[in-house]
N, C-alpha and C positions, 0 to 999 in steps of 0.2 A: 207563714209567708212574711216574707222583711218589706216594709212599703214600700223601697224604691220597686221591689218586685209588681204592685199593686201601681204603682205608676205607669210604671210600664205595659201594665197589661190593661190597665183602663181607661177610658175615657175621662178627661179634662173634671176637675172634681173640686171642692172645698175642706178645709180642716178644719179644726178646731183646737183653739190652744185653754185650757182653764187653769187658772192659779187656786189651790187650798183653800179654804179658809183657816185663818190662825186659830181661831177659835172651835173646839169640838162641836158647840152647841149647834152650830152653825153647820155643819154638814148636812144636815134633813134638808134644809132648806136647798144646799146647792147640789146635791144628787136630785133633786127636783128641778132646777136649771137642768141640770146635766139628759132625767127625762127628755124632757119638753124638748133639747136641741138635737136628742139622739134620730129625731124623726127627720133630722135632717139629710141622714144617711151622708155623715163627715167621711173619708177616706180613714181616716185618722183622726184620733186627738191626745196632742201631748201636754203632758202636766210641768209644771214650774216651781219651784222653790223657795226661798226667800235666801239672802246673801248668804255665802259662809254655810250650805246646806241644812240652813237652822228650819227647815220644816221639809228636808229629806226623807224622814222616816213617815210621812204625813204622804208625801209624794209617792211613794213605796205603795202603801195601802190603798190612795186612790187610783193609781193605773195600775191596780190589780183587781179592784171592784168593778172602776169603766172595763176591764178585760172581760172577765168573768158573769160582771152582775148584769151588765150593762151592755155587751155585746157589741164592746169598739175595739176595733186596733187602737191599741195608746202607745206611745210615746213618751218614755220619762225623761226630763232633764238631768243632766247631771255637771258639776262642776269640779274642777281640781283644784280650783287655788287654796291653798289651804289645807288640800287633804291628803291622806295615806295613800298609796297604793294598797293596802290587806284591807284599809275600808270600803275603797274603791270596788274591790275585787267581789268582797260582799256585797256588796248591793246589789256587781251584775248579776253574782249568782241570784240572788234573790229576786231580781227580775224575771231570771231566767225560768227560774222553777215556777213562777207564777204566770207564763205563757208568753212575758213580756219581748217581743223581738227586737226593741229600736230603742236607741236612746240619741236625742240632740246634745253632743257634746262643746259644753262650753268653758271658756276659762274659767268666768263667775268673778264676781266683784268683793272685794272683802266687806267682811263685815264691821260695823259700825264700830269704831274704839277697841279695833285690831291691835295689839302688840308689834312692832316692828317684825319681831320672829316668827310671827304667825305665818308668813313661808318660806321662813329659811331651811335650809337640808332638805328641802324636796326638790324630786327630780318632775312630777309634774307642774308645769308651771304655765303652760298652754294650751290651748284648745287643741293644737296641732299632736302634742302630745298625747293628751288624751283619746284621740284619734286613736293614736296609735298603738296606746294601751291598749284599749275595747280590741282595736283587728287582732290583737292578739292573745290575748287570755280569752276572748270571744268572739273566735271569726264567724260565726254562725250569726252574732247577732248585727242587725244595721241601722249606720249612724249619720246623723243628721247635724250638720254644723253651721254656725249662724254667717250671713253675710250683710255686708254694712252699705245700702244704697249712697249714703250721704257723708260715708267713711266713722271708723269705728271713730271715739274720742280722744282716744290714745295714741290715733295711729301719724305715724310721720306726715306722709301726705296720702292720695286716694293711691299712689302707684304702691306703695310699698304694703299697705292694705289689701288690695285685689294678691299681692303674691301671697299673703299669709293666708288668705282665703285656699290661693291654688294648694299651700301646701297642706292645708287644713282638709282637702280634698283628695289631697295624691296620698297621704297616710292613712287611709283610710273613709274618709266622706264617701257618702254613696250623694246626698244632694246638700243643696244649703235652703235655708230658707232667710230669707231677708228682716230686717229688722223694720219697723213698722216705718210709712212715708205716705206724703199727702199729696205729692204731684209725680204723677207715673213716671213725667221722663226722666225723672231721676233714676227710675227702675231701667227704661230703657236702656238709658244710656251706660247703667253700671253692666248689663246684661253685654252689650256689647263691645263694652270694653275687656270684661272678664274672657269672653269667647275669642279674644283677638292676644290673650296669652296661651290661648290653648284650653283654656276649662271647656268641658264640653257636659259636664255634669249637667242634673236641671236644677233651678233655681228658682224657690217657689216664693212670689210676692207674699210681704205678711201685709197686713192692711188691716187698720182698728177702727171702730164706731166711734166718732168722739159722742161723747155720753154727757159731759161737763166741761165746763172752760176747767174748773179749778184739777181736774182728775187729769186732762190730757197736758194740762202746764206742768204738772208734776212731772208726766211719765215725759217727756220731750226733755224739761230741762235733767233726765236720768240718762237721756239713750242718747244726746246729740240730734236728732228729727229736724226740722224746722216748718211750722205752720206759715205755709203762703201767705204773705201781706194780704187778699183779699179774701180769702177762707178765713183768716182770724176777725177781718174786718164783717163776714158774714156771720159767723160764731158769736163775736161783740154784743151785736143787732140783736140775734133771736134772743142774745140771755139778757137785755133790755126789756126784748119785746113780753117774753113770757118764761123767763129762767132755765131749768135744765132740760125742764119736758120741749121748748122750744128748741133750745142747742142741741139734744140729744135729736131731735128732728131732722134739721141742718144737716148732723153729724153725720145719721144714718144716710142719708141724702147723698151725702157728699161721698162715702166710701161704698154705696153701691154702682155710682158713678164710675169711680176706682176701676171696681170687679167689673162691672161689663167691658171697658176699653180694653182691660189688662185679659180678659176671656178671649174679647173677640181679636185681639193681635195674636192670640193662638198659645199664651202660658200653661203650661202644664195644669194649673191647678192655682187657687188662691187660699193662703193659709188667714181666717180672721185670730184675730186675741179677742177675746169675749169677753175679758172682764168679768166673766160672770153673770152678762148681762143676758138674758134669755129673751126679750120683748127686739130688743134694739138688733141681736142677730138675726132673730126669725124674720126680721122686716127688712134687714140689709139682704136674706141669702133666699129667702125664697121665691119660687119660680127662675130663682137664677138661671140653674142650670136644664137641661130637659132631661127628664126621669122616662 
């Protein structure tokens, strides 16, 4: 069963997104995160990569173990900037055979001290493409495309972004899920603007724990995001008051806040990014929802 199927037929729910660890040594440790949040009963949880698919084959293995070992619907990322269609192709198949139903298809970002040529002569060159490839070398399987609350970084203005979103959806999207944000009415208001070009897809909030100033300044100044003038000024405070155990506090505080507004206006579903972090989701998601 493809999740938007599992959307559809269930009750309002949470994801979960985990990134690899680069390091092998480090897998014991985070299939033991992965444990500890499986009690979460996630709808899904999709895996991430590192630019330029450079920890692709890494992503392969672990939403075939979360499948198999671990007894999640996963979701693998995937990205085309850069890459083959015949590698592309492999992968799905290799998904495929491994139970895999769903892949979130995105552009992807090049990777660091890219050669100019690194995408020239390819014909995938956008998410929307990609799209388009998977519906059709894999219409069995389904796909998940990102959407930009605060607009992508590249993108002209917010209008010409919501259309690449639609067409990222009309070639195939089954839903999008948003890129992570710290004041919902931005989700509102992109939600309603999208619906007033005709998207009638759903569109599932991502939402993160801030864990650390130094961790959440990184991923912000990567995605475009903007931390509210007085969440940062409260962020500030705790990591004065008692550093990241204090900010991770705030953090959590602050993005269960998020999940219930964005629950009780009636969203599908809240997808968190974990980080990896097992302590800081179980305290942002539990009793969230009713079991």
């Amino acid at each position: 069963m493809k999740i938007i199927d599992k959307m559809n037929r269930d009750s309002q729910f949470i994801s979960l997104e985990f990134f690899p660890p680069k390091d092998k040594n480090e897998w014991p440790a985070f299939f033991q995160v992965v444990d500890r949040l499986t009690a979460l009963k996630p709808l899904f949880a999709s895996v991430t990569y590192g630019a330029g698919g450079s920890t692709k084959g890494d992503t392969l293995e672990i939403v075939s173990r979360l499948k198999n070992e671990h007894g999640l619907d996963t979701m693998a990322h995937l990205t085309c900037i850069g890459a083959y269609r015949g590698d592309l192709q492999l992968f799905l198949d290799s998904l495929a055979e491994a139970g895999v139903n769903d892949v979130l298809a995105l552009r992807g970002d090049l990777p660091k001290d890219a050669p100019p040529e690194f995408s020239a002569c390819r014909t995938l060159l956008h998410a929307s493409d990609l799209a388009a490839f998977i519906k059709e070398s894999h219409p069995g399987m389904g796909i998940g495309v990102a959407g930009y609350p605060e607009v992508h970084p590249e993108a002209v203005d917010a209008e010409h972004d919501l259309s690449y979103l639609k067409l990222k959806l009309d070639e195939g999207g089954d839903f999008a899920i948003t890129q992570l944000f710290f004041d919902n009415a931005l989700y509102f208001d992109f939600v309603a603007k999208a619906r007033s070009i005709g998207i009638d897809k759903p569109i599932i909030p991502g939402i993160i724990p801030v864990v650390s100033l130094k961790v959440i300044q990184r991923i912000i100044s990567l995605c475009g995001a903007t931390l509210p003038v007085a969440y940062l000024a409260e962020l500030e405070e705790a990591d004065r008051r008692g550093g990241a155990a204090a900010v991770q506090e705030v953090g959590v505080a602050h993005a269960r806040r998020q999940a219930e507004e964005l629950l009780a206006a009636g969203v599908p579903g809240v997808h968190i990014y974990t980080l990896n972090r097992d302590k800081a989701v179980l305290d942002l998601v539990q009793g969230l929802l009713p079991r």
